[in-house]
PDB file of N, CA, C and O in Angstrom, chain B, residues numbered from 101:
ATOM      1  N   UNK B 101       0.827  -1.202   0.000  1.00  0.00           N
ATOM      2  CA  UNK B 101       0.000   0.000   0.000  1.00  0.00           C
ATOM      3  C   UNK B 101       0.865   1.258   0.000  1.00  0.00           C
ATOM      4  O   UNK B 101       0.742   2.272  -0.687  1.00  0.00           O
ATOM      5  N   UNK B 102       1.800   0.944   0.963  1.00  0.00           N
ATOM      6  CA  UNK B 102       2.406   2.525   0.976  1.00  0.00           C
ATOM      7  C   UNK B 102       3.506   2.682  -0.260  1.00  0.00           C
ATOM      8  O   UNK B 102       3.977   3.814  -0.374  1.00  0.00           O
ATOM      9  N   UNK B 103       3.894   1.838  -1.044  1.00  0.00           N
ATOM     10  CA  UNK B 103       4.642   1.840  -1.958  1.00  0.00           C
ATOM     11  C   UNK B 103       3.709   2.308  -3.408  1.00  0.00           C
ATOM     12  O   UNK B 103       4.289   2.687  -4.425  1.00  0.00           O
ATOM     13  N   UNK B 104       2.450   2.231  -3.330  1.00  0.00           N
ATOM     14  CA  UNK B 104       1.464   2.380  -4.213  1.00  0.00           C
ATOM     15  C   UNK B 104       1.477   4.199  -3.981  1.00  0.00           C
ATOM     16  O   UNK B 104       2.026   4.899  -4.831  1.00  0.00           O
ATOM     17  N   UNK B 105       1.087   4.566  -3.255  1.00  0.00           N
ATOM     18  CA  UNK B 105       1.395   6.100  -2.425  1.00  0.00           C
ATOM     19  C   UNK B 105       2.633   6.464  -2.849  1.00  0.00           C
ATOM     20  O   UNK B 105       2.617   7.599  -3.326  1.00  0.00           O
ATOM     21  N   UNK B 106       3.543   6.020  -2.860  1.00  0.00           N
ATOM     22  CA  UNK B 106       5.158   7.034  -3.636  1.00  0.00           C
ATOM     23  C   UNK B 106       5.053   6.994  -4.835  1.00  0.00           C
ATOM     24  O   UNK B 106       4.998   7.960  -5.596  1.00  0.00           O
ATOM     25  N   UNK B 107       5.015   5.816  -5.112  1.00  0.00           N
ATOM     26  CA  UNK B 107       4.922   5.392  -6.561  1.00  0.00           C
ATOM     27  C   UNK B 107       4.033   6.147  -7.620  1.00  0.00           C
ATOM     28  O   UNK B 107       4.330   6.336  -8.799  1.00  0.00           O
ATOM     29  N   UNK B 108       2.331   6.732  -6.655  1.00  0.00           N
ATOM     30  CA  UNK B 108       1.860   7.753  -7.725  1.00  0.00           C
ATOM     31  C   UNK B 108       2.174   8.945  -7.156  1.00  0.00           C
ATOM     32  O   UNK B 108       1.565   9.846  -7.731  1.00  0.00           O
ATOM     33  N   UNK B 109       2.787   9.294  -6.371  1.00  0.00           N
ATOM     34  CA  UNK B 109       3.394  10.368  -6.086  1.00  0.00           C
ATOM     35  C   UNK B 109       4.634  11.219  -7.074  1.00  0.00           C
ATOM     36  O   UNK B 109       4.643  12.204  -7.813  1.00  0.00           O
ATOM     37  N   UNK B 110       5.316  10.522  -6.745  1.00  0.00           N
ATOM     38  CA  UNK B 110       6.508  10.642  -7.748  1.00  0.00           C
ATOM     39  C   UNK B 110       6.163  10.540  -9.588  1.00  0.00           C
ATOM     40  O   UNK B 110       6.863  11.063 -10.455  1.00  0.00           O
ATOM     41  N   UNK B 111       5.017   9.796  -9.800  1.00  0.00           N
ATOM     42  CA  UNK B 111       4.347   9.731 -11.078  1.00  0.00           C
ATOM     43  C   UNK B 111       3.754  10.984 -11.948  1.00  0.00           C
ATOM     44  O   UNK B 111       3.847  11.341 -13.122  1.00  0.00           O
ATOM     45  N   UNK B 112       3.097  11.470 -10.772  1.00  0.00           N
ATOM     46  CA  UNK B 112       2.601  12.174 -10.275  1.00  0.00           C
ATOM     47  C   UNK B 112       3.038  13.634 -10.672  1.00  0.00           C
ATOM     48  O   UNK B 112       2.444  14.345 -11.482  1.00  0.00           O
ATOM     49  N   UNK B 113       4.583  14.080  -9.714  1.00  0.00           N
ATOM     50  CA  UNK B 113       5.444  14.989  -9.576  1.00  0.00           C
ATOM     51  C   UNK B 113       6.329  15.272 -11.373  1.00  0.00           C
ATOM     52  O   UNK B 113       6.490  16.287 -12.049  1.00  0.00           O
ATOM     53  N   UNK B 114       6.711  13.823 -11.581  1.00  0.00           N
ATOM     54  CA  UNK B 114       7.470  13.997 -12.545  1.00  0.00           C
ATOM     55  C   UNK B 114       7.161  15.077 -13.756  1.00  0.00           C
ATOM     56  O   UNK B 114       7.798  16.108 -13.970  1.00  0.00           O
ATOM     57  N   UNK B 115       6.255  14.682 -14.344  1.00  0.00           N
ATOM     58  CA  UNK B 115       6.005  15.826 -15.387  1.00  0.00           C
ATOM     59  C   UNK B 115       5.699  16.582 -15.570  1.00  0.00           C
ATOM     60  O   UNK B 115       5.588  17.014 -16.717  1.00  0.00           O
ATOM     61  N   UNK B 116       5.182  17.560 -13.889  1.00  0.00           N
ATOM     62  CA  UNK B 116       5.374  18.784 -13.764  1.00  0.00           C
ATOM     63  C   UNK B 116       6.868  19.117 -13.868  1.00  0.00           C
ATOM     64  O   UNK B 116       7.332  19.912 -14.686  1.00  0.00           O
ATOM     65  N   UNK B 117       7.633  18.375 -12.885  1.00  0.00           N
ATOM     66  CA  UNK B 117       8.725  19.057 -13.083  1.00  0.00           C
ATOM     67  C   UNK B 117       9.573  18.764 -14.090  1.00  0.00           C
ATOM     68  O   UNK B 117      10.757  19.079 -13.973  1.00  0.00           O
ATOM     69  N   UNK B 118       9.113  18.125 -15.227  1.00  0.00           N
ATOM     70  CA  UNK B 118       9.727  18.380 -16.669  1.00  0.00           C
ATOM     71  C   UNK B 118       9.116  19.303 -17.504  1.00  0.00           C
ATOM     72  O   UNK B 118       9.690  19.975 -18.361  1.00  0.00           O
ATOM     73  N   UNK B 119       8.242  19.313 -17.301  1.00  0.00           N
ATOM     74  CA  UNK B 119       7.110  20.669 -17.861  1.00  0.00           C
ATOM     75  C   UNK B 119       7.859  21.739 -17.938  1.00  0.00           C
ATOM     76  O   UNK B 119       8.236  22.225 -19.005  1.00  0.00           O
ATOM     77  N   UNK B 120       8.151  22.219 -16.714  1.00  0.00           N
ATOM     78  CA  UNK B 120       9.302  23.288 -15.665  1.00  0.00           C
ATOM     79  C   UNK B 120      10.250  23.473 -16.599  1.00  0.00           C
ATOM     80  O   UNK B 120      10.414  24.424 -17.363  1.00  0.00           O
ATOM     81  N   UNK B 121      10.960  22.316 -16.448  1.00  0.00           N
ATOM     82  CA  UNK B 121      12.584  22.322 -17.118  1.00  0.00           C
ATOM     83  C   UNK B 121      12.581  23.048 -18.389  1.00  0.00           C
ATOM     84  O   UNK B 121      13.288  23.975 -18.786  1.00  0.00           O
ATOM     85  N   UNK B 122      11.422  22.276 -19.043  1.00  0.00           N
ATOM     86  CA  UNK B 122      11.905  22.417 -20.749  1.00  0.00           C
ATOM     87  C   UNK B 122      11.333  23.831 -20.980  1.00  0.00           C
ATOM     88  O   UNK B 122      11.749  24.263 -22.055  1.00  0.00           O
ATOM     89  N   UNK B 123      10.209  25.038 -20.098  1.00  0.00           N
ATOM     90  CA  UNK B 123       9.667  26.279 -20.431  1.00  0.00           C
ATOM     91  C   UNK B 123      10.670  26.862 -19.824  1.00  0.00           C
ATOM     92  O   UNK B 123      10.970  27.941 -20.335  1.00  0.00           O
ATOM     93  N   UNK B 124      11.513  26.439 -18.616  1.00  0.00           N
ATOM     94  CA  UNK B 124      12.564  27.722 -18.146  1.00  0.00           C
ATOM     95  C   UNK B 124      13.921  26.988 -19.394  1.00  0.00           C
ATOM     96  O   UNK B 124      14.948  27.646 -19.562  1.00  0.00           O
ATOM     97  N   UNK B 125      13.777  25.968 -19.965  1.00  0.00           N
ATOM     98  CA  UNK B 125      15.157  26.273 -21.098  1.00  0.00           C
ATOM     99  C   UNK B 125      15.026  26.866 -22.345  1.00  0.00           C
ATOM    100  O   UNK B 125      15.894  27.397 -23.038  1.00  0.00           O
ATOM    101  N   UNK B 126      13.567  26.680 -22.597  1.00  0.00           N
ATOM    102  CA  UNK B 126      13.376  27.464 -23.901  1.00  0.00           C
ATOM    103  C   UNK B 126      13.266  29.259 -23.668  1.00  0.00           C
ATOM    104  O   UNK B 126      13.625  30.092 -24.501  1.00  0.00           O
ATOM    105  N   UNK B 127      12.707  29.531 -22.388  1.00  0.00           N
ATOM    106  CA  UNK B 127      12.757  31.228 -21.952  1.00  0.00           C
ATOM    107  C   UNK B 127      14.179  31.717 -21.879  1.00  0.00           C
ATOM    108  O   UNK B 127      14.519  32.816 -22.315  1.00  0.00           O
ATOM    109  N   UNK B 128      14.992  30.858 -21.312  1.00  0.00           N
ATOM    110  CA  UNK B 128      16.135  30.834 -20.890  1.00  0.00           C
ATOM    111  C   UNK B 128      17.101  31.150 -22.709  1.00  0.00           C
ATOM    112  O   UNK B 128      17.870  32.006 -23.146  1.00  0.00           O
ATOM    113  N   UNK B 129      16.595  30.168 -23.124  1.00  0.00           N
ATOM    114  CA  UNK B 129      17.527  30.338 -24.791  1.00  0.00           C
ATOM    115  C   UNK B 129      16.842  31.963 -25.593  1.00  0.00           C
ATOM    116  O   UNK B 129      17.640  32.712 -26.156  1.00  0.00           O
ATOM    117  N   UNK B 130      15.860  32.193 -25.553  1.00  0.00           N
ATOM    118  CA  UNK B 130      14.656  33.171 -26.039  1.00  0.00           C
ATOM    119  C   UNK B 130      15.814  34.372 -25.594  1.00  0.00           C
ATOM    120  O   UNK B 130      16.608  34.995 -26.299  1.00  0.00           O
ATOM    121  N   UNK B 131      15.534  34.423 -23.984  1.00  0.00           N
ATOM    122  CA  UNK B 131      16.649  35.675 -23.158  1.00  0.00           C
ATOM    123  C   UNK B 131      17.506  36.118 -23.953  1.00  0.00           C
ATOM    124  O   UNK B 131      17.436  37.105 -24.686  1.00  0.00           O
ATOM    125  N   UNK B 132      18.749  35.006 -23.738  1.00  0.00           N
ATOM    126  CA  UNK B 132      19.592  34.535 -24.480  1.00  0.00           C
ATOM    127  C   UNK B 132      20.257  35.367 -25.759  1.00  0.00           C
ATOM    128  O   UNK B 132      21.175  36.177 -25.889  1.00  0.00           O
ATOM    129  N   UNK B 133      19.196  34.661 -26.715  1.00  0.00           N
ATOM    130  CA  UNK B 133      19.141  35.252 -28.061  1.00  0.00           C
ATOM    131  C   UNK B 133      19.152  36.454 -28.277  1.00  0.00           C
ATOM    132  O   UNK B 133      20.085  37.089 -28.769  1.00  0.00           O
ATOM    133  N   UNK B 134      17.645  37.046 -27.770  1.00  0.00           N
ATOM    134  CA  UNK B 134      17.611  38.470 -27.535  1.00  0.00           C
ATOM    135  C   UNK B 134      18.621  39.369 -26.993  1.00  0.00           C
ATOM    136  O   UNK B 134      18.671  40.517 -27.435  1.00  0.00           O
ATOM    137  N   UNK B 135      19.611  38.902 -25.889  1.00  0.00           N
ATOM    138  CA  UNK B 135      20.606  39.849 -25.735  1.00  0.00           C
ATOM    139  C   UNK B 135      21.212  39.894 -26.067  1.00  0.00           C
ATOM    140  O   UNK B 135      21.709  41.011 -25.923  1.00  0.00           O
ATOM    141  N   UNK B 136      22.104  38.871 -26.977  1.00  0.00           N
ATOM    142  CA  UNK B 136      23.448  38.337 -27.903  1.00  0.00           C
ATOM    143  C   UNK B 136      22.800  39.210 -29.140  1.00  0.00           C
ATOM    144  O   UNK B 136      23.596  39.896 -29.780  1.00  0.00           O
ATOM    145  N   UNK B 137      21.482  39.234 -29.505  1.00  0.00           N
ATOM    146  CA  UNK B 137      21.039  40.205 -31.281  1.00  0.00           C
ATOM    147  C   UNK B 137      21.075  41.402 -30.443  1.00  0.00           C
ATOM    148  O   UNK B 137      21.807  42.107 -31.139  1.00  0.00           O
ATOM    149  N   UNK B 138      20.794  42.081 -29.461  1.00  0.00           N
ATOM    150  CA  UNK B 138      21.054  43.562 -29.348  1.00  0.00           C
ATOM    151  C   UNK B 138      22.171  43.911 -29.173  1.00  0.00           C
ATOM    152  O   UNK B 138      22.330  45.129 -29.250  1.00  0.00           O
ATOM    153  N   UNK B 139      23.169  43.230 -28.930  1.00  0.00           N
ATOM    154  CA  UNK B 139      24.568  43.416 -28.477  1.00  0.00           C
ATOM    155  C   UNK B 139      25.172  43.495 -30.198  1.00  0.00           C
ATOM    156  O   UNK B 139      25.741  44.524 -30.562  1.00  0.00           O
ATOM    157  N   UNK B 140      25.001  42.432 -31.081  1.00  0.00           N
ATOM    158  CA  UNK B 140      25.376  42.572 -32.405  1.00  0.00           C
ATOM    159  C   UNK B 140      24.613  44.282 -33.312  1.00  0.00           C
ATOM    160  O   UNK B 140      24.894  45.117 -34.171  1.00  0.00           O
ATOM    161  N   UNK B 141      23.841  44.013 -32.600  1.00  0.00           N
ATOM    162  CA  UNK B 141      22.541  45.226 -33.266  1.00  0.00           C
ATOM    163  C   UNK B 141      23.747  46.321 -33.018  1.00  0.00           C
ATOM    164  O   UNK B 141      24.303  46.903 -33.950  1.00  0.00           O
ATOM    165  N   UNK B 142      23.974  46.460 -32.052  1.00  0.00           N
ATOM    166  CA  UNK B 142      24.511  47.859 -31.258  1.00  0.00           C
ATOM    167  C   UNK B 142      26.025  47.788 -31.620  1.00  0.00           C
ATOM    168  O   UNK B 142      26.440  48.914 -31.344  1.00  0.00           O
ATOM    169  N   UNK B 143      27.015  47.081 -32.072  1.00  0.00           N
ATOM    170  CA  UNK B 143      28.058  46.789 -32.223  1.00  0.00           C
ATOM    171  C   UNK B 143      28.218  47.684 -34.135  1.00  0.00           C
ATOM    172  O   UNK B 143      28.924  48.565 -34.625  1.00  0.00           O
ATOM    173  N   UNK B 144      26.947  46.652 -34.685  1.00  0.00           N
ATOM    174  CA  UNK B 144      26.898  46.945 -36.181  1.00  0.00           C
ATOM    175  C   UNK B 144      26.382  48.737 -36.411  1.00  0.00           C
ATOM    176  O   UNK B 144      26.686  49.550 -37.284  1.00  0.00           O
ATOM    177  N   UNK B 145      25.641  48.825 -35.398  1.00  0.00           N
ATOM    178  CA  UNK B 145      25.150  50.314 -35.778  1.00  0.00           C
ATOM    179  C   UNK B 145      26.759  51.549 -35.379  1.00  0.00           C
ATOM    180  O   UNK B 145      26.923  52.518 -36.120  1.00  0.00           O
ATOM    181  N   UNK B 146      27.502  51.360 -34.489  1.00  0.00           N
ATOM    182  CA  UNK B 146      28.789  51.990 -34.355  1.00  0.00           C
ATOM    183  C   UNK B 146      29.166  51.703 -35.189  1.00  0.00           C
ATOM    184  O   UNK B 146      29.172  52.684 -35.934  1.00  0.00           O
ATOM    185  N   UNK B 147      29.643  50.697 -35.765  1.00  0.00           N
ATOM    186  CA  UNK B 147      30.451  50.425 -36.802  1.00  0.00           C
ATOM    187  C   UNK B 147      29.634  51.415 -38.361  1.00  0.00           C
ATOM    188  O   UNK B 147      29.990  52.293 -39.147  1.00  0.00           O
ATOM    189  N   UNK B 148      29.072  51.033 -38.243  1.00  0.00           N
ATOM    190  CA  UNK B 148      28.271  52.444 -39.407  1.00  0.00           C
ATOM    191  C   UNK B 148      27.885  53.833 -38.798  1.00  0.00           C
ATOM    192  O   UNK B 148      27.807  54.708 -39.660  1.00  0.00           O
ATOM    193  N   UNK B 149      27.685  54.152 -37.813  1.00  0.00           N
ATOM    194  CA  UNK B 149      28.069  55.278 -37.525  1.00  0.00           C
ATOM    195  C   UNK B 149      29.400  55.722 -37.837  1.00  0.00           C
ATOM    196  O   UNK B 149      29.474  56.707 -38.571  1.00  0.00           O
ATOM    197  N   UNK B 150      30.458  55.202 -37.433  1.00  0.00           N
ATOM    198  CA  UNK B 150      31.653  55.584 -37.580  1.00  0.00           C
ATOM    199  C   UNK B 150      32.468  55.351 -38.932  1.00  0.00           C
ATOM    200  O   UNK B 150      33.653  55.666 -39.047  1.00  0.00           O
ATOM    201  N   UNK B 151      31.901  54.915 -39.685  1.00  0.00           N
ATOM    202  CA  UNK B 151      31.583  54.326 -41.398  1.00  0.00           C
ATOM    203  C   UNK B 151      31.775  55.908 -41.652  1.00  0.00           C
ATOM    204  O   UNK B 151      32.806  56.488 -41.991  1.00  0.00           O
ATOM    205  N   UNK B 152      30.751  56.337 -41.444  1.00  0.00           N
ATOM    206  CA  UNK B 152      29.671  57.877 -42.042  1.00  0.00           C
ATOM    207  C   UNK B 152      30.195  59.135 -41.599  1.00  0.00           C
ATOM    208  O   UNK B 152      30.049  60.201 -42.197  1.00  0.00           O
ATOM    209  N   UNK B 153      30.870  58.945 -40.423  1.00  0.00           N
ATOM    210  CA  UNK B 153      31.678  60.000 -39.375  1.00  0.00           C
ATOM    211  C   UNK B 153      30.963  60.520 -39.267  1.00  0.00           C
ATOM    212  O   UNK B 153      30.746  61.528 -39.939  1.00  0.00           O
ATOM    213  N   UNK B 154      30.178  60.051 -38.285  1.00  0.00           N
ATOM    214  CA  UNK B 154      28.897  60.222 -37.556  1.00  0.00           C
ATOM    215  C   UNK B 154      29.544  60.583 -36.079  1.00  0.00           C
ATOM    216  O   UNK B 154      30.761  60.481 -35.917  1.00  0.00           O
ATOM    217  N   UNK B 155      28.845  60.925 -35.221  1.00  0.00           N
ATOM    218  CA  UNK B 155      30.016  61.099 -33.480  1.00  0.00           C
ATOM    219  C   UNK B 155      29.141  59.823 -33.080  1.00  0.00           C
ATOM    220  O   UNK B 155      28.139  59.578 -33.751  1.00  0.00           O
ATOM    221  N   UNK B 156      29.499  58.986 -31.984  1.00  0.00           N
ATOM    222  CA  UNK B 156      29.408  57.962 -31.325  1.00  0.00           C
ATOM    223  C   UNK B 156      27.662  58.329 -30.710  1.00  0.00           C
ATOM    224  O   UNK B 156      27.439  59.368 -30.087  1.00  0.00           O
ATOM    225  N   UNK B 157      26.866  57.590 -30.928  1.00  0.00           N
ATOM    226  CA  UNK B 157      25.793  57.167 -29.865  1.00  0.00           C
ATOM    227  C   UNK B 157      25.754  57.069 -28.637  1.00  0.00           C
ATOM    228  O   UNK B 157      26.292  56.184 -27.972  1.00  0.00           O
ATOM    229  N   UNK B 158      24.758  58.471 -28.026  1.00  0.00           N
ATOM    230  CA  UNK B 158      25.115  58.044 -26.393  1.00  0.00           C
ATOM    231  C   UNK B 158      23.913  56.941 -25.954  1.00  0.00           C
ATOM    232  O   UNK B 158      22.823  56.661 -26.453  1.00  0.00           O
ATOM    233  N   UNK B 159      24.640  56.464 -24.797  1.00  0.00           N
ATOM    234  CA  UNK B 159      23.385  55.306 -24.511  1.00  0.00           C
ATOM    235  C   UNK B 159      22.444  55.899 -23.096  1.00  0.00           C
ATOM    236  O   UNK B 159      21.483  55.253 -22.679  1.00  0.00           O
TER     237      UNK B 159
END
């Protein structure tokens, strides 16, 4: 009996907490992305500013 009780317990538990995993790794990669393309964004726009002799972008 009491092994019936963990057993759907843990059954139970599991695929919430894979549920979990895989929405905080895909938010987690999303983040990610988004700050690595604004960082290129902002890298490429100096670089053409200073192309044009433009004065530097304040932030």
């Amino acid at each position: 009996m009491i092994q019936d009780f963990w057993g759907n317990a843990i059954f139970s538990v599991i695929p919430t907490i894979l549920m979990g995993l895989i929405f905080w790794f895909i938010m987690r990669s999303i983040l990610r992305a988004d700050r690595t393309e604004r960082e290129t964004l902002k890298k490429y726009e100096a670089e053409e500013r200073a192309r044009r002799g433009l004065p530097a972008k304040k932030d």
